[in-house]
C-alpha positions, 0 to 999 in steps of 0.5 A, spaced: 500 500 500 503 506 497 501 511 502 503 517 499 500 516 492 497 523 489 490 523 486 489 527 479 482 529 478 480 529 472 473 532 470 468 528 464 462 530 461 459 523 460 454 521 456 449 516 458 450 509 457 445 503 457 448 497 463 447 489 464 447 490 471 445 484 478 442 489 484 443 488 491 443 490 499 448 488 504 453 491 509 459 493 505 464 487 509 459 482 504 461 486 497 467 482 495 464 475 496 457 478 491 462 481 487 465 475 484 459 471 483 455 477 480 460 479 473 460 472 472 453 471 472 452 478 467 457 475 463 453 470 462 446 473 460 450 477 455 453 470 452 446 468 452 443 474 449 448 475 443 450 482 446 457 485 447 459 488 454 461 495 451 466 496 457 469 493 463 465 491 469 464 497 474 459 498 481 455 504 483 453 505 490 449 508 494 450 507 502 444 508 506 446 507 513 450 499 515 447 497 508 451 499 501 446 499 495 448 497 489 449 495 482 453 492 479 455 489 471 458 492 464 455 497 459 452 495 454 450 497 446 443 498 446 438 496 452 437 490 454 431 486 456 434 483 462 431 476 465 429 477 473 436 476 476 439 481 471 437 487 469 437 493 464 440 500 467 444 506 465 450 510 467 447 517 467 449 524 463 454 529 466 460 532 468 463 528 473 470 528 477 474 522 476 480 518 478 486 512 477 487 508 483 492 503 482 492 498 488 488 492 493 480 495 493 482 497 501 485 503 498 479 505 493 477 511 500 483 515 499 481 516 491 473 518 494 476 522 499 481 526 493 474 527 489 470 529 495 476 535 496 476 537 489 469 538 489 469 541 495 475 546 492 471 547 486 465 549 490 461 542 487 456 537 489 455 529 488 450 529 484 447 522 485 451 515 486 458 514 484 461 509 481 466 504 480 470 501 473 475 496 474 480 494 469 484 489 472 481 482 473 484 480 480 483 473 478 488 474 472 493 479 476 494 476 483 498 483 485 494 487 487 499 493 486 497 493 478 490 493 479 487 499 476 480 502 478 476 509 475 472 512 480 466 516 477 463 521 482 458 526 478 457 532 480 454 539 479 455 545 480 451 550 484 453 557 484 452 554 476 445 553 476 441 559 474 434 559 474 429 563 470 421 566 473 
């Protein structure tokens, strides 16, 4: 673990996408074990479908006290009709902050805190649930200090945001 890893923020303009996603609550010491079933069974359905992930796997999380709601699965073309167990959703438009962790998932706080400062710099608010992308498949990279994740947290501005009477 690097302690004294700096974050970049970076500011995007995302556009929505459509998702193949699996939701579910649970505490947050329960995530990793879900993780491991939940791509795959994604994977699975879009095999089944003849639809093509349209980038790596990600999570989107909301925390409602001791619980973690979330969402988790790949972007997809076009929207899908889901099965029950999986489920059509979308990455929303706008701008957002993001940043690179390199490392274990234990550190992936480090980043939130470095986009939570950059916001609060930037006179900005989180504008619904942030997110995750994973580019490094643990199972295929056993050293945790290759493993890269995006996080995503959308924002607005207020000091921004006219309105007209």
């Amino acid at each position: 673990m690097n302690a004294t890893l700096t974050y970049v923020i970076t500011t995007r303009v995302l556009t929505d996408r459509y998702t193949a996603v699996v939701r579910g609550e649970m505490p947050s010491d329960e995530l990793p074990a879900w993780f491991a079933g939940v791509y795959r069974t994604v994977q699975d359905y879009l095999a089944r479908t003849g639809t093509a992930a349209a980038g790596p796997p990600f999570a989107r999380h909301t925390v409602v006290g001791d619980v973690v709601a979330v969402e988790a699965g790949f972007p997809v073309p076009h929207e899908i009709a889901g099965d029950g167990l999986v489920e059509p959703s979308t990455l929303p438009d706008g701008p957002a902050a993001v940043t690179t962790h390199w490392g274990s998932y234990d550190g992936l706080g480090r980043a939130y805190l470095a986009c939570r400062a950059w916001l609060d710099n930037h006179g900005c608010e989180p504008a619904g649930p942030h997110w995750e992308v994973y580019y490094t498949d643990p199972f295929a990279e056993p050293d945790p200090t290759r493993w890269r994740t995006d996080v995503v947290v959308p924002y607005r501005n207020p000091a921004r945001t006219t309105t007209h009477e």
